[in-house]
C-alpha positions in Angstrom: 71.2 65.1 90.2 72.6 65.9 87.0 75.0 67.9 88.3 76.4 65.0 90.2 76.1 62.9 87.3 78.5 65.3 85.0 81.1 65.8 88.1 80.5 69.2 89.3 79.3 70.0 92.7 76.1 71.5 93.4 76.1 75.2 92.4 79.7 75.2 90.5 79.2 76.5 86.6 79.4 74.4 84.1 83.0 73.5 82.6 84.4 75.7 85.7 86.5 72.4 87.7 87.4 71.5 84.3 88.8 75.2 83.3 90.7 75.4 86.2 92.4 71.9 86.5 93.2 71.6 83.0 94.6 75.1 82.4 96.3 75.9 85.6 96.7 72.4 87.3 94.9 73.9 90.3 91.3 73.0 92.1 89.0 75.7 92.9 88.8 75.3 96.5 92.5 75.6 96.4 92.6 78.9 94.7 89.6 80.6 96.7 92.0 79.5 100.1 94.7 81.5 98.1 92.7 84.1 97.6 91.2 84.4 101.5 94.5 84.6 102.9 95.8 87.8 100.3 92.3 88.8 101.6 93.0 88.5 105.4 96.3 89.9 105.3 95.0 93.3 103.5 92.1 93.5 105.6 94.8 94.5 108.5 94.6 98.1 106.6 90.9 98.1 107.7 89.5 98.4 104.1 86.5 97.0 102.6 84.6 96.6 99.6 85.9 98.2 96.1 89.0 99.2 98.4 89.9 96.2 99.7 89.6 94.4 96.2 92.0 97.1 94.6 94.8 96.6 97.5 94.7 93.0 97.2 95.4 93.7 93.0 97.8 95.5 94.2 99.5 93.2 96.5 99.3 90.9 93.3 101.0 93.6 91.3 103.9 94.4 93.3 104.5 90.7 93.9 104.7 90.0 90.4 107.0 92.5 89.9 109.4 91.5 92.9 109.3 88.1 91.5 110.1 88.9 88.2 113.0 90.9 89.3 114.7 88.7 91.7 114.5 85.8 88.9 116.4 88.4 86.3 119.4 88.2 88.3 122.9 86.3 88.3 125.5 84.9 90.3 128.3 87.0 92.0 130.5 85.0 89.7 128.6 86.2 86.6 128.4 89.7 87.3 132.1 90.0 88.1 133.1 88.5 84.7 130.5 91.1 83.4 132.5 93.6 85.0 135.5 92.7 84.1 134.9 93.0 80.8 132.9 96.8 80.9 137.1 97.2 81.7 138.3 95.5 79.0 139.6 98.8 77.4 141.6 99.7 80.2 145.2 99.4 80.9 146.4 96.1 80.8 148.0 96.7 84.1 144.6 97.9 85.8 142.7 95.2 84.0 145.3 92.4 85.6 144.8 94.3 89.2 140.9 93.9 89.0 140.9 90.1 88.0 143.6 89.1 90.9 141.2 91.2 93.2 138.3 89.7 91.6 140.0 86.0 92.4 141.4 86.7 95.8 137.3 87.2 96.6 135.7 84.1 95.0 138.7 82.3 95.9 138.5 83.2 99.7 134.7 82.7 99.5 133.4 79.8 97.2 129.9 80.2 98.9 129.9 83.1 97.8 129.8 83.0 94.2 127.2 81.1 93.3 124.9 83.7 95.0 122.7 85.9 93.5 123.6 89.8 93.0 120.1 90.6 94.3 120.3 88.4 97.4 123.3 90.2 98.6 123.3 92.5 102.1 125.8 94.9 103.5 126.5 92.3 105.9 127.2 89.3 103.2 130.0 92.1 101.8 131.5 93.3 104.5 132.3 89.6 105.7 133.3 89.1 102.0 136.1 91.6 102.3 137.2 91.0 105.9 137.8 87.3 104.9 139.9 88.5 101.3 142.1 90.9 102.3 144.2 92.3 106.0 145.8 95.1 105.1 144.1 98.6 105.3 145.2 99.6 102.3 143.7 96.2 100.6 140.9 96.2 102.2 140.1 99.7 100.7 140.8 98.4 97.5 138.7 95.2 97.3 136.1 97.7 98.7 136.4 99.4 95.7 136.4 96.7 93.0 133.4 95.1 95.0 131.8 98.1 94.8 132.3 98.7 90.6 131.0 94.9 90.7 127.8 95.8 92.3 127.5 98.9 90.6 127.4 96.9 87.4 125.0 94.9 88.6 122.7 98.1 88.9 123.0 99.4 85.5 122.4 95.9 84.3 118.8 95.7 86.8 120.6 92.3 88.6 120.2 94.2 91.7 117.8 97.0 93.0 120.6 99.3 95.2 124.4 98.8 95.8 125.0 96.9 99.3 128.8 98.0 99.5 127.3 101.5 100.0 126.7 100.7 103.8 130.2 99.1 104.4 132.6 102.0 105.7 135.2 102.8 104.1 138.8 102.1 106.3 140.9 105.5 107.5 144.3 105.0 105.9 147.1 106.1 107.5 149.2 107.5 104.4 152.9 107.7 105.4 154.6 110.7 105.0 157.0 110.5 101.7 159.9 112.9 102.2 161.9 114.6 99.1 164.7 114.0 97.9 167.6 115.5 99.8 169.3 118.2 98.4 172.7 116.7 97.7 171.4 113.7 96.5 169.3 115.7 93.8 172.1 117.8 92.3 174.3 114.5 92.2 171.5 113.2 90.3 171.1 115.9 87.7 175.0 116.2 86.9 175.0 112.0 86.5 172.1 112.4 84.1 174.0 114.6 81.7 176.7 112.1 81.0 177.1 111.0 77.8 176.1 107.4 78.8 172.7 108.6 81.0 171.3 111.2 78.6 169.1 109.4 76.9 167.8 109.5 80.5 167.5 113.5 81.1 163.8 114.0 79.2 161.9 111.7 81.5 163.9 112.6 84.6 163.2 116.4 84.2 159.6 116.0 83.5 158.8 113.5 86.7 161.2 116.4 88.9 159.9 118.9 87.3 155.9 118.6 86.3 155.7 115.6 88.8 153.9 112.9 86.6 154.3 109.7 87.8 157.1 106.7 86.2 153.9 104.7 85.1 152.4 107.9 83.4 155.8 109.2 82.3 156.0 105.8 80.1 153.3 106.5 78.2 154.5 109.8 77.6 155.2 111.2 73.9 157.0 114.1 72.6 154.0 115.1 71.1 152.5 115.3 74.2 154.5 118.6 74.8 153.0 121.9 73.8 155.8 124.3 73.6 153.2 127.2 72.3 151.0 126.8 75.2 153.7 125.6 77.9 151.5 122.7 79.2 152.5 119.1 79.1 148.9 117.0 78.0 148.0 114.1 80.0 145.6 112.3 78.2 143.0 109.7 79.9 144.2 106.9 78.5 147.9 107.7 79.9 147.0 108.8 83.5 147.0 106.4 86.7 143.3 108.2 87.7 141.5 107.8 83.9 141.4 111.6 84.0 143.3 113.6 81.6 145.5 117.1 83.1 147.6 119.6 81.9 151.2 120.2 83.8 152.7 123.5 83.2 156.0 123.4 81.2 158.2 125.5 83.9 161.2 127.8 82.5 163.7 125.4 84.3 161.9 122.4 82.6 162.2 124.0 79.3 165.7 124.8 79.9 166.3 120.9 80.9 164.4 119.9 77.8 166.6 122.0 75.6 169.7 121.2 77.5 169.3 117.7 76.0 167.9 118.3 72.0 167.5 121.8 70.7 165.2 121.3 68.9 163.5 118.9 70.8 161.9 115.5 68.9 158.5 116.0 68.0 156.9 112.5 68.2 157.9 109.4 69.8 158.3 108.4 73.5 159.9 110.2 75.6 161.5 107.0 77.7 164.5 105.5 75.8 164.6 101.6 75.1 165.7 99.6 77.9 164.2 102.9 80.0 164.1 100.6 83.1 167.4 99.3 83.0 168.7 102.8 81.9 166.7 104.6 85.1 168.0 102.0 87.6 171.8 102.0 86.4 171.8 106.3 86.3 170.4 106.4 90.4 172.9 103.9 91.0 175.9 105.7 89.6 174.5 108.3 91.2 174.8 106.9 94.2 171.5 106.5 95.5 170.8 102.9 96.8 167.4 103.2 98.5 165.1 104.7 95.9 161.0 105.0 96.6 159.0 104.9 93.1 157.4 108.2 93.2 160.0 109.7 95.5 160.1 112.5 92.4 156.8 113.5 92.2 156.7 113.9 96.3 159.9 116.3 95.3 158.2 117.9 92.8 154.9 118.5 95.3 156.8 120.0 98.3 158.8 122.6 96.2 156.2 123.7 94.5 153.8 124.4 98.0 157.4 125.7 99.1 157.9 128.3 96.5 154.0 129.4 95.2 152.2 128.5 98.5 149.1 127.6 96.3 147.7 124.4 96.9 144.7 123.9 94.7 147.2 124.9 91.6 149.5 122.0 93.2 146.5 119.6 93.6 145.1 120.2 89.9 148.4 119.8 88.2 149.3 116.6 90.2 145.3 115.4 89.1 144.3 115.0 93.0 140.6 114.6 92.9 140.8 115.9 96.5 143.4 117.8 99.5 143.6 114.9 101.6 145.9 112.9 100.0 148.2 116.0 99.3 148.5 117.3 102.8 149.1 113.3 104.6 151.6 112.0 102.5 153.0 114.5 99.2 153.9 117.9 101.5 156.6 117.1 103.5 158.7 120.3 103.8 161.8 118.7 106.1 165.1 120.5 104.9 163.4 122.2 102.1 164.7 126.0 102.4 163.2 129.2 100.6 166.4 129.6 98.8 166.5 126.3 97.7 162.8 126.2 96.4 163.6 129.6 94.7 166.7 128.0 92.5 164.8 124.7 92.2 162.3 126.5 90.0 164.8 128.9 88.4 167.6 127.8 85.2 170.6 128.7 87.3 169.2 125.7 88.2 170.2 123.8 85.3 173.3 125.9 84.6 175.1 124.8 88.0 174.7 121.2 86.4 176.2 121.8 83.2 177.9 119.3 81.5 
């Protein structure tokens, strides 16, 4: 016939093989076997008709759109650069502690980071983690960088939900940090006010005294103070939680302060040069050989809950997002007396350390 004669099989339209094969490289036969399958897997909803028609469109839809989205992601690799650098603007010091995380992961698993953000499960992170870190107090860590990583990968669409969601987060056992004992204190405020360790007394009596951390109290400036409002500012930028806080400027501060410069500077930092050096060589003439970093701030936290008795005042100053952390390991009230917390927070405080 002279159907046969042009190609086509009896009752296919004219031009149709050739449509199909030329524009989409597939046969006809092949595409109606497509279509009976999408057809025989909706029909399991027990549709028909105009119904059954729109389900399998949208079927067609929804797979289009799934495929589309798992071909817009990257590698674990790629999305832990990108979040690296959303952090650029940090502290160089955070920045550093995210990229050594970062490696300890990729290095521990190098299967791991070729593989797509979207492909990830909660079981592919938890394993991730357990085979980084050992400690608790890692572990929680790297849970939390992974977890900014993925998080990225959200805002960016390289991933449709956050897998490190479903991985638990570890119970740390914070160890109680005691205060400084009482001698050891007053031997430290009467060494501070030699002439060779003064430089030393501005930075000493706001970390005893307000309870900001060493790291913070480096990036401390006179200008920081307001002596108007009696606050001491903590900007974002300077603070170990990004948030910024202001520390009241107690009488007994203000007396330390003025004990030094009266006036005080008004701009500059408040650490002298060589402030490490300086720091470490004042405890030791103190006499105090075993020193813990924040071992000030703890001091500062357990008078202060000793004397006021008000621990969401304590827990905003010190920039706590919550209580826990403040009643495991910063009130510790071992050989803290009520008449010592009373002329810790009063200037006859000072005045018994006179030069």
């Amino acid at each position: 016939s002279n159907s046969q004669k042009k190609g086509r099989r009896p009752g296919e339209p004219p031009g149709e093989k050739t449509s199909w094969v030329n524009r989409y490289g597939i046969e006809t036969g092949d595409a109606l076997r497509i279509a009976r399958e999408l057809i025989e897997r909706a029909d399991e909803e027990g549709l028909n008709g105009v119904r059954l028609l729109n389900h399998c469109r949208d079927i067609i839809n929804l797979g289009d759109k799934a495929y589309r989205e798992s071909q817009s992601s990257v590698s674990f690799c790629e999305a832990t650069r990108a979040s690296l650098n959303e952090r650029a603007e940090r502290r160089q010091r955070t920045v550093c502690e995210l990229r050594r995380f970062a490696r300890v992961m990729i290095g521990k698993s190098p299967d791991l980071a070729d593989k797509r953000l979207r492909d990830f499960t909660p079981q592919d992170c938890l394993a991730l983690l357990k085979a980084s870190f050992t400690t608790p107090h890692q572990y929680a860590k790297g849970r939390a960088i992974l977890h900014s990583i993925f998080a990225c990968g959200v805002r960016r669409g390289w991933c449709a939900y956050n897998p490190v969601d479903a991985v638990q987060r570890p119970e740390l056992q914070e160890s109680e940090v005691e205060p400084l004992p009482w001698e050891q204190l007053r031997l430290l405020l009467r060494t501070a006010q030699r002439p060779e360790h003064s430089p030393c007394m501005p930075a000493l009596g706001i970390m005893l005294w307000a309870g900001v951390r060493p790291a913070e109290m480096m990036r401390l400036s006179w200008a920081d103070l307001d002596w108007e409002e009696k606050v001491i500012s903590l900007r974002a930028r300077h603070s170990k939680t990004g948030g910024s806080r202001h520390i009241t400027l107690h009488p007994v501060l203000v007396n330390w302060l003025l004990s030094y410069a009266s006036p005080p500077p008004t701009a500059g930092r408040i650490c002298p040069r060589d402030w490490i050096h300086r720091w470490s060589r004042l405890r030791r003439d103190a006499g105090i050989i075993h020193w813990r970093p924040d071992v000030l701030r703890h001091t500062f936290a357990s008078y202060h809950i000793k004397r006021w008795h008000n621990p969401a005042l304590l827990q905003d100053e010190m920039g706590h997002r919550s209580a826990r952390l403040l009643r495991t390991r910063y009130l510790s009230m071992h050989g803290i007396t009520r008449s010592h917390a009373q002329l810790f927070w009063s200037p006859e405080m000072i005045r018994r350390h006179e030069k």
